[in-house]
Residue frames as qw, qx, qy, qz and C-alpha x, y, z in Angstrom:
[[0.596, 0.795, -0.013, 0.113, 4.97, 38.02, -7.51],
 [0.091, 0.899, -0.411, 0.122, 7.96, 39.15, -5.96],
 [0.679, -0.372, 0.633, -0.010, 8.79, 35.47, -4.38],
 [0.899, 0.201, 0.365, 0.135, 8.67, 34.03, -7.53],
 [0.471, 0.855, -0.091, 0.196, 10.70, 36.31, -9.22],
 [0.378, -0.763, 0.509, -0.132, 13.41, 36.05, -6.36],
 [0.867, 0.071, 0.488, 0.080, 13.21, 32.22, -7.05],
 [0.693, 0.692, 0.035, 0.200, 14.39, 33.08, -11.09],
 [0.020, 0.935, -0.326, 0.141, 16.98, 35.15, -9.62],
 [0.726, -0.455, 0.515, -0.039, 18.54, 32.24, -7.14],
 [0.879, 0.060, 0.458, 0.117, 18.38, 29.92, -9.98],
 [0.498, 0.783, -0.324, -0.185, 20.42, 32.01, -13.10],
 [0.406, 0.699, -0.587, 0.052, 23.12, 29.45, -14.13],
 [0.793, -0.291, 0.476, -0.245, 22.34, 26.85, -12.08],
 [0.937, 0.253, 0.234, -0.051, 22.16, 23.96, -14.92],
 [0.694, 0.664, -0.277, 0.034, 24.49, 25.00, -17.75],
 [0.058, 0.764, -0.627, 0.136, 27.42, 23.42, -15.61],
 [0.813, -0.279, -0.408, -0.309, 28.57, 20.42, -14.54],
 [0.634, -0.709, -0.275, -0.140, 28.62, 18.64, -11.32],
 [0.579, 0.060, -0.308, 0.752, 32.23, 19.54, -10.65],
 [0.076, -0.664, -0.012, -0.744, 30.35, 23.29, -9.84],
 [0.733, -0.528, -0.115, -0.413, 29.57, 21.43, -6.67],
 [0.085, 0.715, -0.692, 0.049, 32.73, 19.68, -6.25],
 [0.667, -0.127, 0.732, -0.056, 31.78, 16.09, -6.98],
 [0.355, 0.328, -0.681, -0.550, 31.79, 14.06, -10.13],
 [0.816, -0.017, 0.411, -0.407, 28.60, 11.85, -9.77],
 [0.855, 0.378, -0.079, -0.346, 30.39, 9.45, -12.38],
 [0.621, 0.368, -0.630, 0.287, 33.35, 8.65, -11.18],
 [0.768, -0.601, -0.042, -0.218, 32.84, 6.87, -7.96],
 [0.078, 0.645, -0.729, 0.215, 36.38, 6.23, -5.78],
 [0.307, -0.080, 0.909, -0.270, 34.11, 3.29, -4.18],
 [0.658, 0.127, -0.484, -0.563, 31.93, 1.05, -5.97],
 [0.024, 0.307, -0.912, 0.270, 31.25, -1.42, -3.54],
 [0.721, -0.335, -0.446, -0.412, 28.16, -4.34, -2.95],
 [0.316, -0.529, 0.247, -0.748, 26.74, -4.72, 0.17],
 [0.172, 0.203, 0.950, -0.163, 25.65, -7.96, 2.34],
 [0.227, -0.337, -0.847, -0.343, 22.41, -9.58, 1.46],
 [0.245, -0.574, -0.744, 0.241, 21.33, -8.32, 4.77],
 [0.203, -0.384, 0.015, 0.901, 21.77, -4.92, 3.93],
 [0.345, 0.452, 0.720, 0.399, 19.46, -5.10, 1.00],
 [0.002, 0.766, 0.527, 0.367, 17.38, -2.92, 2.11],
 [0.396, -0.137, -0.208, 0.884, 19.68, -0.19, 3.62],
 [0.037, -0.928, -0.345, -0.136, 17.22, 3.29, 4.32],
 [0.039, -0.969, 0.005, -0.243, 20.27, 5.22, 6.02],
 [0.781, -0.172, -0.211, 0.563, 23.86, 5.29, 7.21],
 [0.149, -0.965, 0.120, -0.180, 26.11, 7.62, 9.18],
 [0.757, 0.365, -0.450, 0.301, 29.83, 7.58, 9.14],
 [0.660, -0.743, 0.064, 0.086, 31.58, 7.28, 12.70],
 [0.644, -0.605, 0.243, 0.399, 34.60, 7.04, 11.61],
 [0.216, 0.585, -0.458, -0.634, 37.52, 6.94, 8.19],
 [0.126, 0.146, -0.923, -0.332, 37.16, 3.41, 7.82],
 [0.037, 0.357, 0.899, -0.253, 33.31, 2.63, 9.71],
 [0.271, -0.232, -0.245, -0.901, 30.11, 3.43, 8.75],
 [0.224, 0.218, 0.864, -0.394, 26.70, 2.65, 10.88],
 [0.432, -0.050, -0.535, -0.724, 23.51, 2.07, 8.58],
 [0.378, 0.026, 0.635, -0.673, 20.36, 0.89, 9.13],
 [0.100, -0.274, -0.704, -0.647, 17.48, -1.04, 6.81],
 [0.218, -0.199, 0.040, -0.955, 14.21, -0.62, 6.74],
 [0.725, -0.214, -0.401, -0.518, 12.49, -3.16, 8.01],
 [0.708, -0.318, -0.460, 0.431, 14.36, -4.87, 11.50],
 [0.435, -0.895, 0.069, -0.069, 15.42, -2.65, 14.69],
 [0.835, -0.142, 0.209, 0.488, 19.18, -3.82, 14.04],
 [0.036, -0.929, 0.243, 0.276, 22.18, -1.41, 13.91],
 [0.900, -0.119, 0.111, 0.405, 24.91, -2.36, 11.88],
 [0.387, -0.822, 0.323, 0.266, 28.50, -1.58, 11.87],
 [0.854, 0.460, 0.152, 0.192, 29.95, -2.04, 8.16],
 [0.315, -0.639, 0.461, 0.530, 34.04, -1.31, 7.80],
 [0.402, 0.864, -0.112, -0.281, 34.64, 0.26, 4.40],
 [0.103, -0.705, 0.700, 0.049, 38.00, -1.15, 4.34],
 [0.430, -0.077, 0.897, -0.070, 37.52, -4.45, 4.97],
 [0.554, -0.134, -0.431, -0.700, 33.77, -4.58, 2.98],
 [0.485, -0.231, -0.844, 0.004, 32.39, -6.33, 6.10],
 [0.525, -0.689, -0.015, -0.500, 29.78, -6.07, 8.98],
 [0.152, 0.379, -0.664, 0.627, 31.84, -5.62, 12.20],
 [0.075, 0.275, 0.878, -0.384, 28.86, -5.82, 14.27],
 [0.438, -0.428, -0.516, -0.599, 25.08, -5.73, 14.38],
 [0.001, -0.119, -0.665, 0.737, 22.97, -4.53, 17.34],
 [0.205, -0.666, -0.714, 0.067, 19.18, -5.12, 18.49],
 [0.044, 0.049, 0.346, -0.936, 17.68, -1.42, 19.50],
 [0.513, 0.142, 0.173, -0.829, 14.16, -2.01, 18.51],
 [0.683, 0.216, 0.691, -0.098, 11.29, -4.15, 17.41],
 [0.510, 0.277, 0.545, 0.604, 10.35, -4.75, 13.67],
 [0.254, 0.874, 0.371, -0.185, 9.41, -1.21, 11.43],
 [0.520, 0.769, 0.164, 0.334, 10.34, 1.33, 9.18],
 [0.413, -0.764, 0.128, 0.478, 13.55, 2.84, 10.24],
 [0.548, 0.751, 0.318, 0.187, 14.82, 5.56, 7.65],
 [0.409, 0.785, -0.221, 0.408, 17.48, 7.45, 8.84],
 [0.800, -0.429, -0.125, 0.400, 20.74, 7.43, 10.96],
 [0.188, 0.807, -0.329, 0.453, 23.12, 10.62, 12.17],
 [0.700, -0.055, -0.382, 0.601, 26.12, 11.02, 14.75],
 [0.351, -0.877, -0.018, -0.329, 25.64, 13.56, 17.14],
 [0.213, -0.687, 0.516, -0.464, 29.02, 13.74, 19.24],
 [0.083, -0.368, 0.837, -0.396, 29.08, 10.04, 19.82],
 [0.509, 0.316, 0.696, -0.396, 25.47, 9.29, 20.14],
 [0.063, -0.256, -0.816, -0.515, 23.21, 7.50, 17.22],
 [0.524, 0.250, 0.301, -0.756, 20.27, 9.27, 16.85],
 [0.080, 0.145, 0.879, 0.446, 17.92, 6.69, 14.03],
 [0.485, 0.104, -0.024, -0.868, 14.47, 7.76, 12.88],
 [0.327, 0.269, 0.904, -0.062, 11.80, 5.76, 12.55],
 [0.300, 0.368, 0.664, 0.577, 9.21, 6.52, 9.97],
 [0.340, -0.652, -0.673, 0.075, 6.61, 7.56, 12.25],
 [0.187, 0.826, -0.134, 0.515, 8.89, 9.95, 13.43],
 [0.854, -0.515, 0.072, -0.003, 10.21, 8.38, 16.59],
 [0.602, 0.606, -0.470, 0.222, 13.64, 8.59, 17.19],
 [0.838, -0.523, -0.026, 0.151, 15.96, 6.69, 19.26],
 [0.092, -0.899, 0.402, -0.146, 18.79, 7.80, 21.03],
 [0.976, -0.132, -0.086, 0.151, 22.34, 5.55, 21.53],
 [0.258, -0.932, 0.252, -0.034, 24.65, 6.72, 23.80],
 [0.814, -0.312, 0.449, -0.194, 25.88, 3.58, 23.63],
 [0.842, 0.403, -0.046, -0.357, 26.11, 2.11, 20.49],
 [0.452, 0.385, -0.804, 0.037, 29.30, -0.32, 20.55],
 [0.321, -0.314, 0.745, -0.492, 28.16, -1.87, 23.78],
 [0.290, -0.021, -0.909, -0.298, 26.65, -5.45, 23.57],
 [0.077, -0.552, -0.654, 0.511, 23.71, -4.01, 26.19],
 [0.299, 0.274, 0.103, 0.908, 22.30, -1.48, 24.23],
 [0.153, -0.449, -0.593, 0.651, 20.89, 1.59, 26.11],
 [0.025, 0.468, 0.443, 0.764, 17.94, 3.59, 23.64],
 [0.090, 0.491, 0.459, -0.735, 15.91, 6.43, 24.30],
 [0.179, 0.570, 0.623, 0.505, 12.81, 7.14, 22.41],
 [0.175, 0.391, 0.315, -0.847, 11.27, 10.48, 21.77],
 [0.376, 0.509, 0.743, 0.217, 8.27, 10.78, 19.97],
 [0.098, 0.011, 0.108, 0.989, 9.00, 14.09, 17.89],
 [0.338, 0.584, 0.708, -0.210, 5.43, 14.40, 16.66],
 [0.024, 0.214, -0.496, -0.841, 6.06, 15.60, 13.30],
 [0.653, 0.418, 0.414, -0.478, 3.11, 16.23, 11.29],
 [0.402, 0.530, -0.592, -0.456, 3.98, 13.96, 8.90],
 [0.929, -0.243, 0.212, -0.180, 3.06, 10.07, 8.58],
 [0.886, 0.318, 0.125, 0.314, 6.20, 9.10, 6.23],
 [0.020, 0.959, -0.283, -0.027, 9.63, 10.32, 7.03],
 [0.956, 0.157, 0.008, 0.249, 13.04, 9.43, 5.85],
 [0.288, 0.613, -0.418, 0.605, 15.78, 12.53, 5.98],
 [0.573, -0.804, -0.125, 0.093, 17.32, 12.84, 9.31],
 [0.672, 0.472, -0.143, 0.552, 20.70, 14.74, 9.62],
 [0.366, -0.660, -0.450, 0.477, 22.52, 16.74, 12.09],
 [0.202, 0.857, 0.021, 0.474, 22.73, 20.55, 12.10],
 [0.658, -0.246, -0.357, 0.615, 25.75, 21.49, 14.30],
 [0.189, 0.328, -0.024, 0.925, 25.44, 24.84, 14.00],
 [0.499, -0.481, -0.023, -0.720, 21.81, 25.29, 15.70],
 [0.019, -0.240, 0.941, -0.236, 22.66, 22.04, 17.42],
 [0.627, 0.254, 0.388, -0.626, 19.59, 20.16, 16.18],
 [0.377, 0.091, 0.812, 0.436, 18.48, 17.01, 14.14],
 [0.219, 0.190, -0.361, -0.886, 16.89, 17.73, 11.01],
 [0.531, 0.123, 0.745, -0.384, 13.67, 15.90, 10.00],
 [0.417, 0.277, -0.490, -0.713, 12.61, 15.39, 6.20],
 [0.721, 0.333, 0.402, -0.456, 9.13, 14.26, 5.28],
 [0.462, -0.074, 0.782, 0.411, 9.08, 12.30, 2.35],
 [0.043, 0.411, 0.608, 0.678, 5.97, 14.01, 0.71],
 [0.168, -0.467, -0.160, -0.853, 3.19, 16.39, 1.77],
 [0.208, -0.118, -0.777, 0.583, 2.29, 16.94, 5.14],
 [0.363, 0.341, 0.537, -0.680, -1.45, 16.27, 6.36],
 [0.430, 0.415, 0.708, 0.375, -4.06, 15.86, 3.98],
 [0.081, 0.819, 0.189, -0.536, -4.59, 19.89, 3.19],
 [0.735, 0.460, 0.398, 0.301, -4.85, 20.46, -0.11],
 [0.256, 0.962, -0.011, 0.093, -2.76, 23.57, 0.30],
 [0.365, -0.570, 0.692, 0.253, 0.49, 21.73, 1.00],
 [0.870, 0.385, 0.307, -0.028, -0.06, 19.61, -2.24],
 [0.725, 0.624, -0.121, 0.266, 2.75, 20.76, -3.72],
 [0.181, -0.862, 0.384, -0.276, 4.76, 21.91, -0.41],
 [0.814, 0.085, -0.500, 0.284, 7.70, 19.63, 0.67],
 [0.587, -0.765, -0.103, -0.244, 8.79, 20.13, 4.60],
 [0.632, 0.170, -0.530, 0.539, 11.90, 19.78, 6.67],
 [0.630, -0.665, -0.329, -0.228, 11.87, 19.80, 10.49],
 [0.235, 0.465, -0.614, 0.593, 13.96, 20.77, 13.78],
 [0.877, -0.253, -0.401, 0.077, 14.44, 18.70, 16.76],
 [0.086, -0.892, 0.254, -0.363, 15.91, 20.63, 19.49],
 [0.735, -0.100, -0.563, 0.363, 18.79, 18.28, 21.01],
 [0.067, -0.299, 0.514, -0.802, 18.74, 20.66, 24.23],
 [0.558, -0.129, 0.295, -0.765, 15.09, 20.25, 24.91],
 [0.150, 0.221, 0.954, 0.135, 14.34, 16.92, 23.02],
 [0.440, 0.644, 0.558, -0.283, 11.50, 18.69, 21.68],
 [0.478, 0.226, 0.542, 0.653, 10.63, 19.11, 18.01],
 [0.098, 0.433, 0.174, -0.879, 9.55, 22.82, 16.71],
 [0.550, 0.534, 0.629, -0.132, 6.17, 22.48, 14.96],
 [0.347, 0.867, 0.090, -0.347, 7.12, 25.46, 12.50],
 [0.879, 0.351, 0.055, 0.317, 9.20, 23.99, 9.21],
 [0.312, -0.708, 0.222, 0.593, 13.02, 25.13, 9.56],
 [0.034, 0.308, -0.594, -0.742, 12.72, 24.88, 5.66],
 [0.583, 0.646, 0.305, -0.387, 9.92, 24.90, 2.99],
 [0.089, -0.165, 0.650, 0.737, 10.09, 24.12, -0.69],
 [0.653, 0.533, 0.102, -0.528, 7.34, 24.39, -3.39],
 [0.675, 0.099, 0.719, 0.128, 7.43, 21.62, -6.22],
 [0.536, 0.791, 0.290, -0.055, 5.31, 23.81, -8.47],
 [0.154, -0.857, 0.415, 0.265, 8.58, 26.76, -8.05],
 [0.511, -0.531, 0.605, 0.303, 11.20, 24.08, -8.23],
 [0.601, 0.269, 0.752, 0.035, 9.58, 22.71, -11.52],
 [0.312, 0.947, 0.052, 0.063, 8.68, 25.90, -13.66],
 [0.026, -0.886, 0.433, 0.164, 12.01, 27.39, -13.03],
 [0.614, -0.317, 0.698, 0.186, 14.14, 23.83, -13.33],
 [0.733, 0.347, 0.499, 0.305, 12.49, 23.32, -17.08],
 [0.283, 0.955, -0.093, -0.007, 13.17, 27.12, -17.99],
 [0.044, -0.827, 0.551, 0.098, 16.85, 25.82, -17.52],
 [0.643, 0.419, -0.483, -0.421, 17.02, 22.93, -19.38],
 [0.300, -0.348, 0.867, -0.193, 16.30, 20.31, -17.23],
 [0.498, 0.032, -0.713, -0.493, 15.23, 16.79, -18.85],
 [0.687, -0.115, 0.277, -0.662, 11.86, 15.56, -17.04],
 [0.254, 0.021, 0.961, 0.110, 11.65, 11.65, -17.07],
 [0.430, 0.128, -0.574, -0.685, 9.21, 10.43, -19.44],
 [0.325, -0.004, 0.889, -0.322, 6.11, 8.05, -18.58],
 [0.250, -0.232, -0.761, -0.552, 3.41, 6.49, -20.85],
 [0.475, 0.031, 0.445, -0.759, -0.08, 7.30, -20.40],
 [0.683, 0.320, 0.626, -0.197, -3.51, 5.02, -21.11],
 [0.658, 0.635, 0.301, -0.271, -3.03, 5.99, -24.56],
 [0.807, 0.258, 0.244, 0.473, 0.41, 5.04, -25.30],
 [0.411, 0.741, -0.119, 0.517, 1.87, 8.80, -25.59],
 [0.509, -0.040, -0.362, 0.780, 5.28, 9.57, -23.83],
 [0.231, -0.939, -0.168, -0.192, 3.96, 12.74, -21.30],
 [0.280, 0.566, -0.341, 0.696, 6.41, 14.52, -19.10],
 [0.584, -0.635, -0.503, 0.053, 6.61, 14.34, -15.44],
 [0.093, 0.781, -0.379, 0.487, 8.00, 17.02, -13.35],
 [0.274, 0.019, -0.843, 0.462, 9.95, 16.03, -9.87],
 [0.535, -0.656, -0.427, -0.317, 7.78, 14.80, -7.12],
 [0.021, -0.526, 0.443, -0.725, 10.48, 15.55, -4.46],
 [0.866, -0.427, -0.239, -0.098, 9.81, 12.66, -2.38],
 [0.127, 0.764, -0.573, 0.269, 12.87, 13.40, 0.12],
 [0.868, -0.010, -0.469, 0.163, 15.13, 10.13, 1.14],
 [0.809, -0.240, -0.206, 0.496, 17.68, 11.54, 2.39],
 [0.009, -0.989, 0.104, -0.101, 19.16, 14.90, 4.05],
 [0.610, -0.354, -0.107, 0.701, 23.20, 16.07, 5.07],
 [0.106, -0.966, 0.208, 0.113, 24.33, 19.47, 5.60],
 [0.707, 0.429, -0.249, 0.504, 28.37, 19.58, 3.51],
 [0.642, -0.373, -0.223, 0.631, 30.99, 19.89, 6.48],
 [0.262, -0.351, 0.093, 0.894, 32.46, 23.38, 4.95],
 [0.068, 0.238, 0.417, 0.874, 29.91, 24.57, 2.78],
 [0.241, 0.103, 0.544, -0.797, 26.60, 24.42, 4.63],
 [0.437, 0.135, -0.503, -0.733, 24.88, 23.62, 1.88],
 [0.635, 0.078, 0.549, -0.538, 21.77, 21.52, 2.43],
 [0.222, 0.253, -0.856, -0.393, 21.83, 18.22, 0.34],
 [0.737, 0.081, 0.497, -0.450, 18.41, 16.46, -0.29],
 [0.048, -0.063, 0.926, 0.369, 18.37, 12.97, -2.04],
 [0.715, 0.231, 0.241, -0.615, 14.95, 12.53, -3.52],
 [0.413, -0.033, 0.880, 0.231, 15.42, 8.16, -4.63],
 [0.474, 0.623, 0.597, -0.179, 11.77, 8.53, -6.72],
 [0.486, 0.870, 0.020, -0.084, 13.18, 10.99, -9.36],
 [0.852, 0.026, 0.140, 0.504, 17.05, 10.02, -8.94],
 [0.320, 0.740, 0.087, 0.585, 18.00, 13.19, -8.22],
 [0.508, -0.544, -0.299, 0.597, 19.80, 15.53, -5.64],
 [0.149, -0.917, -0.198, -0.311, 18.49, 18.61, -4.59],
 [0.564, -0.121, -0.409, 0.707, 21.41, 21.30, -3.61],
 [0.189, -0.942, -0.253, -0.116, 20.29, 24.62, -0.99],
 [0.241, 0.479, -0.396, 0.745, 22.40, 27.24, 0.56],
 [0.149, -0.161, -0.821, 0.528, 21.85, 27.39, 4.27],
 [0.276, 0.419, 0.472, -0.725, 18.58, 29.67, 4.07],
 [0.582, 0.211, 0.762, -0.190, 16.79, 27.33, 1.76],
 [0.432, 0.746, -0.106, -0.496, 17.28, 28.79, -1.65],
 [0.912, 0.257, 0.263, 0.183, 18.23, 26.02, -4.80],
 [0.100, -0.777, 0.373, 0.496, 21.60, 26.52, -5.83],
 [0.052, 0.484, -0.824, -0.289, 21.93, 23.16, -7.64],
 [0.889, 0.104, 0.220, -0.389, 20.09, 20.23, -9.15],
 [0.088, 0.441, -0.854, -0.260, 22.22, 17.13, -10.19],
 [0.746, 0.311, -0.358, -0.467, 20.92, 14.44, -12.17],
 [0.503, -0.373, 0.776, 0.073, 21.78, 10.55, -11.29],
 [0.536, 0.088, -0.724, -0.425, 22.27, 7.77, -13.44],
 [0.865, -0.214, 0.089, -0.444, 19.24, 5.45, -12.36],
 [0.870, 0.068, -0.476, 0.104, 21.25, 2.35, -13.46],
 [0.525, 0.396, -0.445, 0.608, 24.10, 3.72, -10.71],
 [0.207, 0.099, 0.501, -0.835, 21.98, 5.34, -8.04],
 [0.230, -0.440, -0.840, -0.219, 18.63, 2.35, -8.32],
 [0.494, -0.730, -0.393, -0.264, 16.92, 3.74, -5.00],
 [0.269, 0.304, -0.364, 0.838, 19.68, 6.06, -2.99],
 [0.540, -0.748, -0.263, -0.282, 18.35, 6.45, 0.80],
 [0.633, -0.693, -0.066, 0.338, 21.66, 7.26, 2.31],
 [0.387, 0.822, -0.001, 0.418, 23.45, 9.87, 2.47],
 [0.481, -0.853, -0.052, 0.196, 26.21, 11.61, 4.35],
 [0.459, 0.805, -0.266, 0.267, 29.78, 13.39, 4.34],
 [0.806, -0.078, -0.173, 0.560, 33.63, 12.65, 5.91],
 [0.298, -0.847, -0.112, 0.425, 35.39, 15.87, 7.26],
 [0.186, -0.180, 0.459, 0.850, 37.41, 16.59, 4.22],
 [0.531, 0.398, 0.059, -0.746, 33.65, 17.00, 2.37],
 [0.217, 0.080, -0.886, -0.403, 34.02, 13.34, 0.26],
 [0.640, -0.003, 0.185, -0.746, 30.51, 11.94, 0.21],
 [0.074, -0.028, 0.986, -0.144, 29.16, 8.54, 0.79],
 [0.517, 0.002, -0.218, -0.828, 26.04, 7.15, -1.13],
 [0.233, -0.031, 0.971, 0.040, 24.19, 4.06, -0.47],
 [0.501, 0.074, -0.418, -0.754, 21.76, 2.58, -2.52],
 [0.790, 0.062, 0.365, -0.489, 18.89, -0.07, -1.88],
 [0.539, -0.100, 0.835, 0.038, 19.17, -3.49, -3.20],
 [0.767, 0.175, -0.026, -0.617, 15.81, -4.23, -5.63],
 [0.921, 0.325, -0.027, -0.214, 16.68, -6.32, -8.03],
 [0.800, 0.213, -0.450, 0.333, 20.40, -6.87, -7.26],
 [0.636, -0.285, -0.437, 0.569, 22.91, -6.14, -4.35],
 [0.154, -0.967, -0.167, 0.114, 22.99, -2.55, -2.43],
 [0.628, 0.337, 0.036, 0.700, 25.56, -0.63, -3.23],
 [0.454, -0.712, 0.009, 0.537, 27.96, 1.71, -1.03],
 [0.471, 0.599, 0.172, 0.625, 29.67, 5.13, -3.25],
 [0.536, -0.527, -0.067, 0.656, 32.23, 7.14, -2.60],
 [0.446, 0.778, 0.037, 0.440, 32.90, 10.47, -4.30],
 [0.538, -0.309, -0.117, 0.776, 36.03, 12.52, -3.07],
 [0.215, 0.937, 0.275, 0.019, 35.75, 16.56, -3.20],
 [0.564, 0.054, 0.219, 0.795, 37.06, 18.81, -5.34],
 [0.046, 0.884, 0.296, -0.360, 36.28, 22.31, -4.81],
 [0.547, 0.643, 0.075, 0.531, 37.45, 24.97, -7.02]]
């Protein structure tokens, strides 16, 4: 009783603004840029530099090195065989990249035409992961599950995020954050959020609430704030640092198709990419404006 009432409390006045409350304007992009072909299927990038970004798809072991500036891959590096790789962060130099599985490899290296990987195998209990961000403050990578972890029907509605201790290389079995769907739902329509719409067997328009499949995680340089892309409901999920919703922002689907990277520049401008499908990926820039 008393959690869920805390939860009402967190969320007063969330919606009725817009996304400037957060200091971005999800509609006016400063970049608007298509991607190579080979990029189609981008799952995650991480910026190294002002003008370079490294990104990853999902479906080769191949780093690449795309300059913003130009709009071209600089280079591309082998680090693994084929599979699902979903996310890429900068740690001080070194590419960390997830694999679905949870497996992440380490590159100490990562301009060198030899590259040198370490795998750890985190064992997250999760089969399907895709967030991976650092936390500089606890000095640790995050880990976000894409959906419900194990088959226990009391996580059916629980969504998960993980720590990865970059001292020990070991991962800490107990979530360093927890969300509830049911929560995030009940309280999101009592503030007038619009649920997508889906036809059932009988032709009437139902409501879905979010399913909070998470794509993509970053932590905002100077706020702390915990930013989860969830691509399946075109939406981004903002927290404060001790896991409480401050913010939900709407995308436009046509503008953000299937969004699986994420990350931020040291002034706090943010940097989306989107998946291919049905036409080129697409790279977005938004520039912050705090109040």
């Amino acid at each position: 009783m008393f959690k869920f009432i805390y939860i009402l409390f967190v969320w007063t006045g969330i919606f009725m603004t817009s996304s400037n409350k957060i200091g971005y304007d999800f509609s006016k992009p400063t970049l608007n840029a298509e991607l190579p072909t080979i990029l189609h299927e981008i799952s995650g990038l991480a910026i190294i530099d002002s003008t370079s970004i490294a990104c990853v798809q999902d479906e080769d072991g191949i780093l690449f090195i795309y300059n913003i500036k130009s709009r071209k891959i600089t280079q591309q590096h082998a680090f693994g065989l084929k599979g699902d790789y979903e996310g890429i962060t900068l740690v001080n130099g070194v590419l960390y990249i997830l694999r679905s599985d949870g497996v992440l490899f380490e590159i100490k290296d990562y301009q060198s035409k030899k590259l040198k990987v370490n795998t750890y195998s985190t064992r997250v209990p999760a089969i399907n992961n895709e967030g991976l961000c650092y936390d500089v403050q606890n000095n640790r990578l995050l880990i976000g599950a894409k959906g419900k972890v194990n088959k226990d029907p009391m996580n059916k509605n629980m969504r998960f995020i993980y720590a990865f201790d970059l001292k020990t290389k070991t991962l800490n079995q107990s979530p360093a954050f927890s969300f509830n769907t049911s929560d995030i739902n009940v309280t999101a329509k009592m503030q007038g959020i619009n649920f997508p719409k889906k036809q059932n067997k009988k032709g009437e328009s139902i409501e879905h609430g979010f399913k909070f499949n998470t794509s993509e995680i970053a932590i905002h340089p100077t706020t702390q704030q915990l930013f989860v892309l969830s691509a399946t409901d075109h939406v981004l999920f903002i927290f404060n640092k001790n896991g409480n919703l401050e913010y939900i922002e709407q995308l436009n689907p046509i503008t953000f198709n299937k969004s699986e990277g994420l990350d931020f520049f040291r002034n706090g401008d943010l940097i989306i990419s989107n998946e291919g499908q049905t036409h080129q990926p697409t790279l977005l820039r938004f520039n912050y404006m705090p109040k």
